[in-house]
N, CA, C and O atoms as CSV, one atom per row, in Angstrom:
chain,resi,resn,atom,element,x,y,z
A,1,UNK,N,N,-5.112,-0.401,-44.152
A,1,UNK,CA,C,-5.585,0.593,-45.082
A,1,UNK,C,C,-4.589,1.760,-45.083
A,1,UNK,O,O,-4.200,2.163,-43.987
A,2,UNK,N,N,-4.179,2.289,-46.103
A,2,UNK,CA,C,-3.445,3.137,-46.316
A,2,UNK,C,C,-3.798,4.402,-46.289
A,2,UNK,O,O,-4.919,4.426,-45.783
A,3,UNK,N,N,-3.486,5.387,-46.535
A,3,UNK,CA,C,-3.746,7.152,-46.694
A,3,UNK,C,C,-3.036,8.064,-47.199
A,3,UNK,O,O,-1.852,7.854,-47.465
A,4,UNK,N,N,-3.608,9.203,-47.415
A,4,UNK,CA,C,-2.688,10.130,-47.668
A,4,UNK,C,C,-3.006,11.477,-47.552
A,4,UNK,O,O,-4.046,11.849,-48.096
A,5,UNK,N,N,-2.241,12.382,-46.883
A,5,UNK,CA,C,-3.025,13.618,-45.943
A,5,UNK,C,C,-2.085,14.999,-46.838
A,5,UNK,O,O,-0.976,15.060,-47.368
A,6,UNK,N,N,-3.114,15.873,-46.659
A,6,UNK,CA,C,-2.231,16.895,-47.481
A,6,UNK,C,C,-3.106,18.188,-46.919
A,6,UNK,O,O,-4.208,17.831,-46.503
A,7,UNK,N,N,-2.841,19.686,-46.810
A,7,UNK,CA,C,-3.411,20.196,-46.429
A,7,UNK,C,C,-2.549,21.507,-47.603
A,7,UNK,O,O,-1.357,21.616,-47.894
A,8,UNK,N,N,-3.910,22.435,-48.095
A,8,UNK,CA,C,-3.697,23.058,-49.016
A,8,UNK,C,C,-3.783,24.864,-48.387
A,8,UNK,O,O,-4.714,25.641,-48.168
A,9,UNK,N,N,-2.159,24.950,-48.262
A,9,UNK,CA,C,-2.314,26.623,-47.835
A,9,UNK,C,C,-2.523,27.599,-49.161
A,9,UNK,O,O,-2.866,27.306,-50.307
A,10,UNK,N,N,-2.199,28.815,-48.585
A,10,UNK,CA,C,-2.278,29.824,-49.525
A,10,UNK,C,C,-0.956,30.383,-49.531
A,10,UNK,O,O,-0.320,30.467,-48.480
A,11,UNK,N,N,-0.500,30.764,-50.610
A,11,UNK,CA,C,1.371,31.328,-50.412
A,11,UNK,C,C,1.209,31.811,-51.879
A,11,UNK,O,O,0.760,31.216,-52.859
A,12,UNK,N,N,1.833,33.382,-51.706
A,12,UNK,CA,C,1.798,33.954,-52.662
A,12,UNK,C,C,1.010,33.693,-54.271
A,12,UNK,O,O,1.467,33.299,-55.344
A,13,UNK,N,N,-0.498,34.157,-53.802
A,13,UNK,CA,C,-1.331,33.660,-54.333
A,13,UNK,C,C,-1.881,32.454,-55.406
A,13,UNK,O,O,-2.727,32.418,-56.300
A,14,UNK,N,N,-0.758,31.328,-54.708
A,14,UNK,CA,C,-1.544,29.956,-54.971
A,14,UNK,C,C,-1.195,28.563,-54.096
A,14,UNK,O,O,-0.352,28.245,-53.258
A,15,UNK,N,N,-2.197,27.990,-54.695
A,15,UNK,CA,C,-2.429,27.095,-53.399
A,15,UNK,C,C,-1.383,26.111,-53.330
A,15,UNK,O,O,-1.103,25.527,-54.377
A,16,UNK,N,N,-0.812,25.851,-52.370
A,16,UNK,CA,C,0.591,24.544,-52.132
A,16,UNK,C,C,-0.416,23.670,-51.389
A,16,UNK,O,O,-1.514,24.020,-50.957
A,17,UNK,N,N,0.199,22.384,-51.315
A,17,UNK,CA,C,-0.324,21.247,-50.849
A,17,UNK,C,C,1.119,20.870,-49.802
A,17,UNK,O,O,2.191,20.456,-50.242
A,18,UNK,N,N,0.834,21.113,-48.476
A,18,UNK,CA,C,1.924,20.753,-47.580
A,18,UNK,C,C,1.146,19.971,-46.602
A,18,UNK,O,O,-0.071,20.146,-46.650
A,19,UNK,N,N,1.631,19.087,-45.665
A,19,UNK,CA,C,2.938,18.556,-45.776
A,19,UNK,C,C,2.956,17.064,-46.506
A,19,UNK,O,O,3.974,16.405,-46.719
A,20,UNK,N,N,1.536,16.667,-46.853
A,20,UNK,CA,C,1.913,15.721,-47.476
A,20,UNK,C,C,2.299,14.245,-46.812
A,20,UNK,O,O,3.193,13.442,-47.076
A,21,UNK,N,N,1.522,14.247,-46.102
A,21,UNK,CA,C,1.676,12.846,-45.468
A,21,UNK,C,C,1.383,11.353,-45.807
A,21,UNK,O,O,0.185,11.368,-46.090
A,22,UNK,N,N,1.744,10.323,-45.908
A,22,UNK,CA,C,1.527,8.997,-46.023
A,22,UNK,C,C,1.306,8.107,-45.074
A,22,UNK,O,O,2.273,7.724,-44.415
A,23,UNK,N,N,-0.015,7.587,-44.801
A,23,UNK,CA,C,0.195,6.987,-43.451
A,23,UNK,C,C,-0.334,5.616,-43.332
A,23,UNK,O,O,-0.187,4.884,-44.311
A,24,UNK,N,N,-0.967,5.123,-42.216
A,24,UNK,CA,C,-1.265,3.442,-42.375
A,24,UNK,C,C,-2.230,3.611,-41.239
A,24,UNK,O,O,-2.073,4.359,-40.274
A,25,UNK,N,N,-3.487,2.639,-41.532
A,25,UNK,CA,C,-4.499,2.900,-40.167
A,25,UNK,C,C,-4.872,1.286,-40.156
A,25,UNK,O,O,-5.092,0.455,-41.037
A,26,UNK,N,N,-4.832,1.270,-38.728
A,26,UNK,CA,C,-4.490,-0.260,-38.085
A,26,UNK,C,C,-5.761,-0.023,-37.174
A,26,UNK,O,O,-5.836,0.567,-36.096
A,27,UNK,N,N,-6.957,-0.796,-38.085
A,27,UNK,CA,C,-8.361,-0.850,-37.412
A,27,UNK,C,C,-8.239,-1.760,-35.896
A,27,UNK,O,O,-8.722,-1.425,-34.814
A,28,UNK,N,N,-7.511,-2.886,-36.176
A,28,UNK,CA,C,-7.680,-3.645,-34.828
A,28,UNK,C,C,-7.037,-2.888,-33.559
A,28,UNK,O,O,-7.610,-2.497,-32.542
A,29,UNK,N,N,-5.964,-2.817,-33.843
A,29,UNK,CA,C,-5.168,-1.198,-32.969
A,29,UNK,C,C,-6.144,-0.298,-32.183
A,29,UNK,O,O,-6.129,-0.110,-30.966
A,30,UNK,N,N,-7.250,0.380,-33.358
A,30,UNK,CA,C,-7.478,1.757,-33.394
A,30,UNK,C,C,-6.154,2.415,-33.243
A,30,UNK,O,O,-5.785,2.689,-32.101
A,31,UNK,N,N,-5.491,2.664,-34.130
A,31,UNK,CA,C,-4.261,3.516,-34.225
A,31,UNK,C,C,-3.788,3.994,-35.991
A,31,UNK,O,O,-4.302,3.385,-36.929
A,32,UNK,N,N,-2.908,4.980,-36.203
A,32,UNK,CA,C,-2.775,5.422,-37.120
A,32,UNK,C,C,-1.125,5.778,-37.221
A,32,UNK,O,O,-0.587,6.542,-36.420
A,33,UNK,N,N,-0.486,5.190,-38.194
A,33,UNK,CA,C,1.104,5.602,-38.477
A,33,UNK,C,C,1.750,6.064,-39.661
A,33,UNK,O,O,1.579,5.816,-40.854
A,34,UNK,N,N,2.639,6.897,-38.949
A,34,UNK,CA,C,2.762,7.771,-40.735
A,34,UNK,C,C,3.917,6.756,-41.529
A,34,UNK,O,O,4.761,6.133,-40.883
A,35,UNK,N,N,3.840,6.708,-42.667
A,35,UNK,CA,C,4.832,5.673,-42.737
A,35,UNK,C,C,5.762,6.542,-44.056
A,35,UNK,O,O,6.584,6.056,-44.833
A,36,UNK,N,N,5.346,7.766,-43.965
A,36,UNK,CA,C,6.227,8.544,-45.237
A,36,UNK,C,C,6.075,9.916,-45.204
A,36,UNK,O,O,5.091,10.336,-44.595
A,37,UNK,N,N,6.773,10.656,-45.684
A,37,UNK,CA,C,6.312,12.623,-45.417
A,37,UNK,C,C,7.388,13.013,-46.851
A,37,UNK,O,O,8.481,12.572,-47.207
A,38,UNK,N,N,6.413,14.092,-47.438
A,38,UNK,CA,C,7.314,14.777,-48.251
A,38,UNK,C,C,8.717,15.636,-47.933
A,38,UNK,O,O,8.766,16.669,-47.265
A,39,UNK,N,N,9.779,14.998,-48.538
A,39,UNK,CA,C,11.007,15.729,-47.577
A,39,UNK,C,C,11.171,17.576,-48.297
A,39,UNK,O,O,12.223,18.171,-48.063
A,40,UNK,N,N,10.265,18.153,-48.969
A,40,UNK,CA,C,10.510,19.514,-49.478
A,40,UNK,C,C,9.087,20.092,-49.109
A,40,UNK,O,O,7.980,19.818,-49.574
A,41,UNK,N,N,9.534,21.122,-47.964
A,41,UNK,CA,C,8.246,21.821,-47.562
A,41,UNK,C,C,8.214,23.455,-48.252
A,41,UNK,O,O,9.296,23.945,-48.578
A,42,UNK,N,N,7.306,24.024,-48.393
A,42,UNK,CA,C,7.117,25.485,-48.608
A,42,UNK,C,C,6.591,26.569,-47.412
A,42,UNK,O,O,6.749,27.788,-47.474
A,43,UNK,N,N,5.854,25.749,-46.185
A,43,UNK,CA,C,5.442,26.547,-45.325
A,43,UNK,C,C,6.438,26.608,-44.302
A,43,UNK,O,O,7.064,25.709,-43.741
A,44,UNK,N,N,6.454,27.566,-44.204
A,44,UNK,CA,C,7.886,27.931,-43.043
A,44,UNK,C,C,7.627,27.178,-41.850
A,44,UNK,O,O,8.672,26.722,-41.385
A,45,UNK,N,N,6.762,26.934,-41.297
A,45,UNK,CA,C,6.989,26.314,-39.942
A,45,UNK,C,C,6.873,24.509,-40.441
A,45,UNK,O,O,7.371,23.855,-39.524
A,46,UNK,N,N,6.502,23.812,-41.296
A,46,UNK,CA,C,6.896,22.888,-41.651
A,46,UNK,C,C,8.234,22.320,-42.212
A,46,UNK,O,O,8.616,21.151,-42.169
A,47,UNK,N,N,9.009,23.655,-42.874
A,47,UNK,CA,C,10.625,23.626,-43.247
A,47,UNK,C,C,10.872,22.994,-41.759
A,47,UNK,O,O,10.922,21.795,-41.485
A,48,UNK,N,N,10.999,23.980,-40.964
A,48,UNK,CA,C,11.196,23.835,-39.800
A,48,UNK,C,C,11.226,22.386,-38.825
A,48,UNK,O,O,12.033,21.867,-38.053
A,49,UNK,N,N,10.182,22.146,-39.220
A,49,UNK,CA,C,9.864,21.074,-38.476
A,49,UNK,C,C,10.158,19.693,-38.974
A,49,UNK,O,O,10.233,18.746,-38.190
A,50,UNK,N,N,10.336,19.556,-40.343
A,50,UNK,CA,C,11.015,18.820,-40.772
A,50,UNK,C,C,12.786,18.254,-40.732
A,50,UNK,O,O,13.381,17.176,-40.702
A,51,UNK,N,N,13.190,19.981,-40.758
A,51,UNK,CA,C,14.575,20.033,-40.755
A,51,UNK,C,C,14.933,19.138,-39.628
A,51,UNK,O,O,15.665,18.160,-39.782
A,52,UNK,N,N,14.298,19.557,-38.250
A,52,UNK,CA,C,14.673,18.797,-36.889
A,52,UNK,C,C,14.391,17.806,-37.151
A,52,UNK,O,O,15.313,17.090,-36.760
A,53,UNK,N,N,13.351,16.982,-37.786
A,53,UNK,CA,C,12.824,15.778,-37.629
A,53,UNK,C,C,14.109,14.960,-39.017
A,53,UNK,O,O,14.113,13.736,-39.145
A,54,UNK,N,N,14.901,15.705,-39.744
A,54,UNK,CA,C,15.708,14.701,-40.532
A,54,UNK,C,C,17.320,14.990,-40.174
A,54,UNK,O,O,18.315,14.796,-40.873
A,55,UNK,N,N,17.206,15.491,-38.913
A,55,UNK,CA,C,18.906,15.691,-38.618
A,55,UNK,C,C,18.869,14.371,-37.994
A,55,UNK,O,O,17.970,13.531,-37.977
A,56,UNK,N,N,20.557,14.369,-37.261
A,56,UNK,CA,C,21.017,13.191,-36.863
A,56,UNK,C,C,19.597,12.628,-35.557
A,56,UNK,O,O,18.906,13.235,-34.740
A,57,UNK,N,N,19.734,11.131,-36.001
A,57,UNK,CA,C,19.131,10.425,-34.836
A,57,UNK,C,C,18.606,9.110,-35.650
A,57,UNK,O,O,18.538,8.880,-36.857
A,58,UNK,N,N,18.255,8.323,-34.471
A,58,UNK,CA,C,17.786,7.209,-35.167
A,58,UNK,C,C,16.142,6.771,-35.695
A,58,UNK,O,O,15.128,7.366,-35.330
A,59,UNK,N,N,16.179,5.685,-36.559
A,59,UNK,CA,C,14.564,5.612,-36.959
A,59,UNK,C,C,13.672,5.630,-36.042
A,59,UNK,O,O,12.523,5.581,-36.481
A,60,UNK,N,N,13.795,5.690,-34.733
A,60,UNK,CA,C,12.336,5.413,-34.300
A,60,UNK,C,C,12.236,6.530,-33.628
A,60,UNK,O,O,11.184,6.672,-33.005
A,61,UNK,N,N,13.022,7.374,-33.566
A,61,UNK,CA,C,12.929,9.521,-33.082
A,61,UNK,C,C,12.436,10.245,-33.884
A,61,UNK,O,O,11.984,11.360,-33.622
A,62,UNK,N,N,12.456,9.583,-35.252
A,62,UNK,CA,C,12.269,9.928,-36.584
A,62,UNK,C,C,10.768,9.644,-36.365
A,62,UNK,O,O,10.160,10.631,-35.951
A,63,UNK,N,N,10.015,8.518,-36.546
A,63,UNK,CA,C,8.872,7.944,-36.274
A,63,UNK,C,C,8.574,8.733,-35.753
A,63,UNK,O,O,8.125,9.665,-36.422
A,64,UNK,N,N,8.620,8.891,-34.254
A,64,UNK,CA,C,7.989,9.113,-33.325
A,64,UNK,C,C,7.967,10.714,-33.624
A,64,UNK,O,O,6.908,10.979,-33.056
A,65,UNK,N,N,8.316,11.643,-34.008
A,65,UNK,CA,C,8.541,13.032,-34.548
A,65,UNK,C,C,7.427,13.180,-35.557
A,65,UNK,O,O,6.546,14.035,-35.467
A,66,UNK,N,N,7.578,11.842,-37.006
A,66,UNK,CA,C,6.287,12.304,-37.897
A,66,UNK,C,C,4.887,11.939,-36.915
A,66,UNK,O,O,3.934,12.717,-36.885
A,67,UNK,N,N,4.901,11.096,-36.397
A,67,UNK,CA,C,3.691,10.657,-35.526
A,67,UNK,C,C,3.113,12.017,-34.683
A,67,UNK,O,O,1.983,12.483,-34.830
A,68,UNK,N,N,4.068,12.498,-33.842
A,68,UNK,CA,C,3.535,13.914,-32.881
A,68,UNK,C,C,2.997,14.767,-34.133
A,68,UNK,O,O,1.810,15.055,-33.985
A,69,UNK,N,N,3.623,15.296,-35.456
A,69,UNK,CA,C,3.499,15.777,-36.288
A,69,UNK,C,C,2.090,15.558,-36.740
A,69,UNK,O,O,1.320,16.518,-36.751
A,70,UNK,N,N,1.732,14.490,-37.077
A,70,UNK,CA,C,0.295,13.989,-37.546
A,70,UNK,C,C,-0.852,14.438,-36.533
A,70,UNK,O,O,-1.849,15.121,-36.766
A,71,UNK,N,N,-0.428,13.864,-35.353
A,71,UNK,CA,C,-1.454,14.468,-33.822
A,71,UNK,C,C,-1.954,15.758,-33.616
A,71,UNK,O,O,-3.055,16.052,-33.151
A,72,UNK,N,N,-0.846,16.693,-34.088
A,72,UNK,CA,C,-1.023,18.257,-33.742
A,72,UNK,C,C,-1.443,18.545,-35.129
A,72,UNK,O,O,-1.895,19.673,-35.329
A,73,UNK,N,N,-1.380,17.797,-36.029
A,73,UNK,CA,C,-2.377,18.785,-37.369
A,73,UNK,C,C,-3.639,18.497,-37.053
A,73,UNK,O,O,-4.464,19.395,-36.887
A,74,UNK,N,N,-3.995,16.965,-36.910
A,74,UNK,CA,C,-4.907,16.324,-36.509
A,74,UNK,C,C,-5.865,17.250,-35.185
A,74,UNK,O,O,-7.011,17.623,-35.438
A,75,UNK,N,N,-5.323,17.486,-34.036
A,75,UNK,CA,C,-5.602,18.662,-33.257
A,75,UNK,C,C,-6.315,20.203,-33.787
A,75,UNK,O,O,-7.314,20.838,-33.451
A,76,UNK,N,N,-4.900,20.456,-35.082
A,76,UNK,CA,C,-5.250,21.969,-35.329
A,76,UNK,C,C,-6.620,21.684,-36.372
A,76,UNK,O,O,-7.653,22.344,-36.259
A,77,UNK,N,N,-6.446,20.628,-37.361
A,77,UNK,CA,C,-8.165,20.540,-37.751
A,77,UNK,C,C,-9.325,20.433,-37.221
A,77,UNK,O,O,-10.331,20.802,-37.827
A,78,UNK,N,N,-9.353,20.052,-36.338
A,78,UNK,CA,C,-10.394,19.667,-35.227
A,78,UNK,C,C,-10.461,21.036,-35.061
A,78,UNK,O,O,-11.239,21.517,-35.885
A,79,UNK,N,N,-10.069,21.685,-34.488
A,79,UNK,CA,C,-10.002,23.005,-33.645
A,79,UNK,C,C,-10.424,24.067,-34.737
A,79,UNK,O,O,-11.219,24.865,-34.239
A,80,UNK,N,N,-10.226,24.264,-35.702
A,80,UNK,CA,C,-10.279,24.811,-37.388
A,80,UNK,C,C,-11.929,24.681,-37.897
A,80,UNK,O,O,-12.466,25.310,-38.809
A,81,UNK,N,N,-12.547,23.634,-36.975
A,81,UNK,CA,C,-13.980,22.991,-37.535
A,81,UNK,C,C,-13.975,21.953,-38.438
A,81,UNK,O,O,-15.034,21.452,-38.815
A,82,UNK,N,N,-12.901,21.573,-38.826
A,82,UNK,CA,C,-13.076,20.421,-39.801
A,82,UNK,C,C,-13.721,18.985,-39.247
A,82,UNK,O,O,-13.972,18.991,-38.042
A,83,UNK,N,N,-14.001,17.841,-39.922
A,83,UNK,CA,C,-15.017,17.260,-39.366
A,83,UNK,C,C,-14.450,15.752,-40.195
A,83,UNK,O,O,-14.060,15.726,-41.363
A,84,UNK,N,N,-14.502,14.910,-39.540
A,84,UNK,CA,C,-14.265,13.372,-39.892
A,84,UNK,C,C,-15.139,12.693,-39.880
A,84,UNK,O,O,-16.007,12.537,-39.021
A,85,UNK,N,N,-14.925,12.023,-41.250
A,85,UNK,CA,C,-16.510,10.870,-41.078
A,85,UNK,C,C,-15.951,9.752,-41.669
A,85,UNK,O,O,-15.063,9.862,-42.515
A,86,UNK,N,N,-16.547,8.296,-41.170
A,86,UNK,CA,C,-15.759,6.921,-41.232
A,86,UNK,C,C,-16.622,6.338,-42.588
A,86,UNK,O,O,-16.362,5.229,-43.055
């Protein structure tokens, strides 16, 4: 099953949709992988975090970078009150 994650800030009074994630959820697993990210961010600490995640290195630093990426939003919603239902 596929996905797609987006989280809508506020920036100079209107709403952006960052970062825009694409991902893949592997029920037998229980696991979840990003398998795509928008490469043009607007929120400064996502510029950021992208920039590192598309300099030199190979695909699976890359992976493993959007993956931590997914965990800690995943984290900061939880923590935010947001709420998941299957």
């Amino acid at each position: 099953c596929s996905f797609r994650l987006t989280y809508r800030f506020e920036q100079d009074g209107k709403r952006v949709s960052d970062p825009d994630l694409v991902g893949r959820i592997y029920y037998d697993a229980r696991m979840v992988e990003v398998t795509g990210w928008s490469v043009q961010h607007r929120h400064a600490a996502l510029v950021s975090i992208c920039s590192t995640l598309q300099g030199p290195g190979n695909n699976i630093e890359r992976r493993w970078g959007y993956n931590m990426m997914l965990s800690k939003w995943l984290d900061y919603l939880l923590d935010s009150g947001h709420r998941f239902s299957v």
